[in-house]
SEVEX-800127 format. One line per 3 residues: number of its first residue (from 0); their letters; for each residue z, y, x of C-alpha. Coordinates in Angstrom, 3 decimals, padded with zeros to 6 digits. Layout:
BEGIN
NUM	A	Z Y X; ...
//
This chain:
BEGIN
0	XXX	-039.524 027.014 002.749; -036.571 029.457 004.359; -037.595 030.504 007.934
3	XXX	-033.854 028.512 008.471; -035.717 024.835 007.052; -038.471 025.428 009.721
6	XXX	-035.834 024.684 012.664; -033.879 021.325 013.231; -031.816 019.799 010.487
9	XXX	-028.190 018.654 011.437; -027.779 015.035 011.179; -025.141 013.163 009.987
12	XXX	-024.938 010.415 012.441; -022.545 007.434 011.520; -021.267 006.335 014.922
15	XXX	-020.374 002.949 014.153; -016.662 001.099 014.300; -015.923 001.782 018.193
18	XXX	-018.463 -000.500 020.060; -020.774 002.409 021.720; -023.722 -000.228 020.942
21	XXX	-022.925 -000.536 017.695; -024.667 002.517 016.963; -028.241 002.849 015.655
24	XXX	-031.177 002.933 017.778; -031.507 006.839 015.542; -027.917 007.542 016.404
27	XXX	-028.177 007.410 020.026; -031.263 009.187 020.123; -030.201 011.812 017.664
30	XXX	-027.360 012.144 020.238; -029.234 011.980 023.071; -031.521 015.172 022.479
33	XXX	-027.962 017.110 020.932; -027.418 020.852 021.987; -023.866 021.026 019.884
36	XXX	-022.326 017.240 018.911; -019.101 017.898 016.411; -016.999 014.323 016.369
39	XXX	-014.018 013.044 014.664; -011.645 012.906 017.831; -009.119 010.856 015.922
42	XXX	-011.400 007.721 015.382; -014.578 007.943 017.245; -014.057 006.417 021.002
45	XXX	-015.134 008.880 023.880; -017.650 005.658 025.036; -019.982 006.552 022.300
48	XXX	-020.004 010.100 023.810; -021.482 008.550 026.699; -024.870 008.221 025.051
51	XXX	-024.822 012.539 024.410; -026.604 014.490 027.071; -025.349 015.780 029.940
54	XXX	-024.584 019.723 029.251; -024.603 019.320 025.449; -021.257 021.233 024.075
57	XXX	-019.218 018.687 022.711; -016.569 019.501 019.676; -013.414 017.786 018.676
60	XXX	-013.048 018.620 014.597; -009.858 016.908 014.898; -008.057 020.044 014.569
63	XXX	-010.956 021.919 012.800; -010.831 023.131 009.052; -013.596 022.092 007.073
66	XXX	-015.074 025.771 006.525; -014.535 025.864 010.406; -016.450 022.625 010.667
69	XXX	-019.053 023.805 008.651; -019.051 027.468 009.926; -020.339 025.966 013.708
72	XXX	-022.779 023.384 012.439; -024.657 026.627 010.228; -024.542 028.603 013.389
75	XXX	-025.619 026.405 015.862; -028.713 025.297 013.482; -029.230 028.838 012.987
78	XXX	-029.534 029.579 016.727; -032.338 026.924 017.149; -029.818 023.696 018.409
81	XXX	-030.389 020.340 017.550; -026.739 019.885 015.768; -025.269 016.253 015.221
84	XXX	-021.832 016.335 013.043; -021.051 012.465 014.037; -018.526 010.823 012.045
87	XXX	-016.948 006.710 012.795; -018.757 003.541 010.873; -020.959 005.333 007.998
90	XXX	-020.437 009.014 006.809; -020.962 006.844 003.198; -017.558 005.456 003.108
93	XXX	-014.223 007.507 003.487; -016.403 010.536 005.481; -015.507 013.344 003.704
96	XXX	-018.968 014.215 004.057; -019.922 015.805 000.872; -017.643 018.768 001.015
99	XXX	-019.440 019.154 004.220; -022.831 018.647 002.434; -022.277 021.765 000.051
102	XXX	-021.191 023.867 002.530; -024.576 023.159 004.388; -026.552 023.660 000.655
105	XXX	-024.783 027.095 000.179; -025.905 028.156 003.527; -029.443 027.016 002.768
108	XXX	-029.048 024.541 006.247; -030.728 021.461 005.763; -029.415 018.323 006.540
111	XXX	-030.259 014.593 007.123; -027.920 011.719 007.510; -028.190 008.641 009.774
114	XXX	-026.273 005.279 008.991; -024.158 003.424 010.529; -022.639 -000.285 011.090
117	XXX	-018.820 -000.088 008.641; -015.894 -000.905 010.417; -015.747 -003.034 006.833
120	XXX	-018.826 -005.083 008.128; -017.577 -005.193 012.184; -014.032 -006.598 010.588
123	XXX	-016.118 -009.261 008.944; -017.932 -009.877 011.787; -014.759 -010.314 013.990
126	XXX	-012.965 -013.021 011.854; -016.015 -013.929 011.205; -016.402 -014.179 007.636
129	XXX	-018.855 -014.568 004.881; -017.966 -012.143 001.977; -019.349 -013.072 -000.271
132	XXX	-019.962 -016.474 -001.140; -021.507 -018.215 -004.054; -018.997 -019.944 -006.951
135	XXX	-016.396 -017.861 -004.857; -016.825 -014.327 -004.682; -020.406 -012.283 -005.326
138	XXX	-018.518 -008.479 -005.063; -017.200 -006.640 -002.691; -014.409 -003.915 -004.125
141	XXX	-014.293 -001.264 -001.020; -011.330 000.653 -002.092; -007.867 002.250 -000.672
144	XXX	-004.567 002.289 -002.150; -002.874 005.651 -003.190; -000.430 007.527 -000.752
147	XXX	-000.838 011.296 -000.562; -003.863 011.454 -001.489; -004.235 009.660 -005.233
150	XXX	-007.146 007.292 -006.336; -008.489 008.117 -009.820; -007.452 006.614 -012.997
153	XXX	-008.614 002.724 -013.464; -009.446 002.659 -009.513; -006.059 001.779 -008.446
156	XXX	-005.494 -001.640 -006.421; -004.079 -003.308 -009.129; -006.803 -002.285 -011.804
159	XXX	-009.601 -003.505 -008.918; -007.242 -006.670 -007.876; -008.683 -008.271 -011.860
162	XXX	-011.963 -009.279 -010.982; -009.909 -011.550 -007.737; -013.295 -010.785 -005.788
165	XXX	-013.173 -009.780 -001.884; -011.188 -006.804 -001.278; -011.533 -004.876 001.620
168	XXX	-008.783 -001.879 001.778; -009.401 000.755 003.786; -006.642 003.557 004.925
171	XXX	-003.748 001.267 003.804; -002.283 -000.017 006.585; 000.909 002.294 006.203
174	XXX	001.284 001.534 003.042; 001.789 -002.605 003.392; 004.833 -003.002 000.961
177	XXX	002.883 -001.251 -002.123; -000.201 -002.820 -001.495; 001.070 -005.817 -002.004
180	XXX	002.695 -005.464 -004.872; -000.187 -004.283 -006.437; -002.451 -007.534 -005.513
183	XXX	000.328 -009.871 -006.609; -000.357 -008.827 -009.739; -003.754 -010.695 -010.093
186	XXX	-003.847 -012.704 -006.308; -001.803 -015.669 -005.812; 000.762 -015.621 -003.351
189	XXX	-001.589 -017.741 -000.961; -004.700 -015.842 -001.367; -006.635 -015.251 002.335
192	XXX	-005.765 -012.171 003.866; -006.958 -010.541 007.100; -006.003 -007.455 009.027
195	XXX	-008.281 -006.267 011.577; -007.290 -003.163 013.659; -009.829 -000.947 015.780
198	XXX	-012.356 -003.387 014.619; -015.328 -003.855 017.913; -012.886 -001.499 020.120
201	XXX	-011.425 -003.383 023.443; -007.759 -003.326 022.163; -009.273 -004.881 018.347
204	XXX	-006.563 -006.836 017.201; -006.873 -009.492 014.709; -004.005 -011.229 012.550
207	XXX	-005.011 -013.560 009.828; -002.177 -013.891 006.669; -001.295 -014.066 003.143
210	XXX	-000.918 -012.116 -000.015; 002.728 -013.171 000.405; 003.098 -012.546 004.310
213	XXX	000.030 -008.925 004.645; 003.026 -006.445 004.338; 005.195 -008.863 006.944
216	XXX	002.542 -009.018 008.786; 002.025 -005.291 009.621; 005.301 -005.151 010.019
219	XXX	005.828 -007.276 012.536; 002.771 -005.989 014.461; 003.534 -002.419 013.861
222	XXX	000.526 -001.459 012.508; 000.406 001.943 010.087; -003.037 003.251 010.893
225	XXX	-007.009 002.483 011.856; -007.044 -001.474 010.219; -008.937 -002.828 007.275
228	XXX	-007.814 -004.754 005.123; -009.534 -007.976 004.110; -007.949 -010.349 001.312
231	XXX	-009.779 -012.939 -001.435; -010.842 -016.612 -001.345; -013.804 -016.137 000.938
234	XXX	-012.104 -015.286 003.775; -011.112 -019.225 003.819; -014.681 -019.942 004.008
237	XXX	-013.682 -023.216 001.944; -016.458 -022.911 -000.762; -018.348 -025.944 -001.520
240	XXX	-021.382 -024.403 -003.698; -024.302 -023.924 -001.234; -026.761 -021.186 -002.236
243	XXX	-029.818 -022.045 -004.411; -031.802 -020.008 -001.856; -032.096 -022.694 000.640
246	XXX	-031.872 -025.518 -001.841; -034.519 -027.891 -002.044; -034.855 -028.434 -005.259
249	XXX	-034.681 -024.387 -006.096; -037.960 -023.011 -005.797; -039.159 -019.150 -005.220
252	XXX	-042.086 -016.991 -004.442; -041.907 -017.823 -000.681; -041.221 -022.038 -001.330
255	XXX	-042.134 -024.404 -003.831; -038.934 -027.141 -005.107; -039.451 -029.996 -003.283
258	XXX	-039.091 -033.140 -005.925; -036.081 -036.080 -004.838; -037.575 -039.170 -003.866
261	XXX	-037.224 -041.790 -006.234; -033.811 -043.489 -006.452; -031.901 -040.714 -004.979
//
């Protein structure tokens, strides 16, 4: 063990979609005991600064660099500071966090992350819909289409669209026109589709379409930035297969099947 590993680790706290109490029950108290709290001005709310202390130095990396970034979290951990680096809905999904991450290894800083609630999940819960439902959908493809930054070979909307499972397309909303173009290709023109921007934020916004109307539909509404992007047949909710985990007749280590009475 460094004499560095002996002080506090910076955490990676997720900060949720928007709603301040959408955080974790960790998150807020990692942010509660913060000396230095680096956020991602352009998509994490100022209310969820609300649970950091009073006199802790708070840091917009909106305008940062990454080695800058990572330059203030190594020497604020290095001068004894409980450091949180808190990024919006889970530093799993579309954080940038592992650039971050190796910056912290080659500075021997150690590190821990917290989770938190998806803006993918608070979308779903705002409709509200089911994602995955049986004889309908049993995937969920989290994916974004390619703009300026490009997607990997095979991982393009189009190559994902095959399996016609729940898609849920993150950092797209700009890009409406070639979006759908690319689900057309395997989604029929009627497929459910949902757009849900600033998901749990007071201004959310929620517009329910098509495949043939989502690029219309963001249009119209003028939105090119912070919406997901939900589209497949369980957004309709209309499947009529009922899990076998509830069924009566399905048994499991918690139930025993329960036998139809005669003549049914």
């Amino acid at each position: 063990m460094t004499a560095d590993s002996a002080l506090h680790p910076v955490l990676f706290v997720g900060a949720g979609p928007g709603d301040p109490e959408l955080i974790t029950v960790r998150g807020m108290r990692a942010l509660q005991a913060a000396d230095l709290v680096i956020y991602a001005g352009s998509l994490v709310p100022d209310a969820v600064l609300d649970w950091a202390r009073r006199g802790a130095r708070i840091e917009d990396s909106a305008g940062m660099t990454l080695e800058e970034q990572v330059a203030l979290m190594v020497e604020g951990h290095r001068t004894g500071q409980r450091v949180v680096r808190l990024h919006t809905g889970d530093p799993a999904l579309f954080g940038a966090t592992a650039e971050q991450w190796r910056g912290l290894y080659a500075a021997d800083v150690p590190f821990e992350v917290v989770p938190g609630v998806s803006s993918l999940f608070a979308s779903a819960a705002a409709l509200p819909a089911e994602l995955t439902m049986p004889g309908v959908s049993q995937c969920v493809i989290v994916c974004r289409a390619a703009g300026r930054t490009p997607v990997p070979d095979g991982q393009d909307i189009a190559s994902l669209a095959v399996h016609r499972a729940t898609m849920a397309i993150f950092l797209s909303a700009g890009l409406g026109a070639s979006v759908v173009a690319e689900l057309r290709k395997h989604y029929g023109a009627e497929t459910p589709a949902a757009i849900v921007q600033r998901a749990s934020w007071p201004e959310q916004r929620i517009i329910r379409c098509t495949v043939a109307t989502l690029a219309d539909s963001l249009a119209e509404e003028g939105i090119d930035r912070t919406a997901m992007i939900l589209v497949g047949d369980a957004l309709a909710g209309a499947g009529e297969e009922r899990s076998l985990l509830y069924d009566p007749a399905f048994s499991h280590g918690y139930r025993d099947a329960i036998a139809p009475t005669v003549g049914e």
